[in-house]
C-alpha positions in Angstrom: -0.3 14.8 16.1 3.0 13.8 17.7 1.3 11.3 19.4 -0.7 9.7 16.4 2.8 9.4 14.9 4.5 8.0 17.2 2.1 5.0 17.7 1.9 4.7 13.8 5.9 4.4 14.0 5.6 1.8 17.3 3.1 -0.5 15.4 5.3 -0.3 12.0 8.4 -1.4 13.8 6.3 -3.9 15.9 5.1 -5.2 12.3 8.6 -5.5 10.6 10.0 -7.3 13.7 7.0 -9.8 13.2 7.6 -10.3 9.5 11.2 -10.7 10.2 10.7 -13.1 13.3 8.5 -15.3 10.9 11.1 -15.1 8.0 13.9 -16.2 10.7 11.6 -18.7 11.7 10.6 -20.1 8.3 12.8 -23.0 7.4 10.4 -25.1 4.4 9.9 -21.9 2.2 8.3 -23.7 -1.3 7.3 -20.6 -2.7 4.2 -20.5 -1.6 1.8 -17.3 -2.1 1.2 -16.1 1.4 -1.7 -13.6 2.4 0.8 -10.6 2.5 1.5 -11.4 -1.1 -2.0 -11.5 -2.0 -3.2 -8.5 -0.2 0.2 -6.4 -1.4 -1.1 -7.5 -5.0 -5.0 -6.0 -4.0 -3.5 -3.0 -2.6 -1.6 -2.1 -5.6 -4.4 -3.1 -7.9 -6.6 -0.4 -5.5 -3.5 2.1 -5.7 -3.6 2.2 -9.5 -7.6 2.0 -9.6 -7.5 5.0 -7.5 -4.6 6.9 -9.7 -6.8 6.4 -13.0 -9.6 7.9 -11.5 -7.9 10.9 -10.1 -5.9 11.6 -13.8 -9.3 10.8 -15.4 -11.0 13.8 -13.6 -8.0 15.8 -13.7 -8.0 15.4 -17.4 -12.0 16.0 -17.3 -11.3 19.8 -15.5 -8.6 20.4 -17.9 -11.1 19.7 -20.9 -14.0 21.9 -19.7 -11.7 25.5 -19.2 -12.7 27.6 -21.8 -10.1 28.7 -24.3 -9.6 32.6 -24.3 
């Protein structure tokens, strides 16, 4: 497991020195919606998706215990 974190922790450090490098790099920023926008906004749209269906099945359990 050690090892599977360690690679996850290599590859997210190898990914925030690309973003930075590109940032550093970037001289015309307009404002312009990049693709890591865009897929941040479908991920969070996914994270919330998923939430309402967990709390919808969560309430659904909680509404079939019987009453003593």
């Amino acid at each position: 497991m050690l090892e599977l974190q360690v690679k996850v922790l290599a590859a997210w450090h190898r990914a925030g020195d690309t973003l930075r490098n590109r940032a550093a790099h970037e001289i015309d920023d307009r404002g312009e919606v990049t693709a890591a926008t865009v897929l941040i906004v479908i991920l969070v749209i996914a994270a919330i998706a998923a939430g309402g269906v967990i709390a919808g099945k969560i309430i659904s359990n909680a509404e079939a215990v019987p009453t003593p």
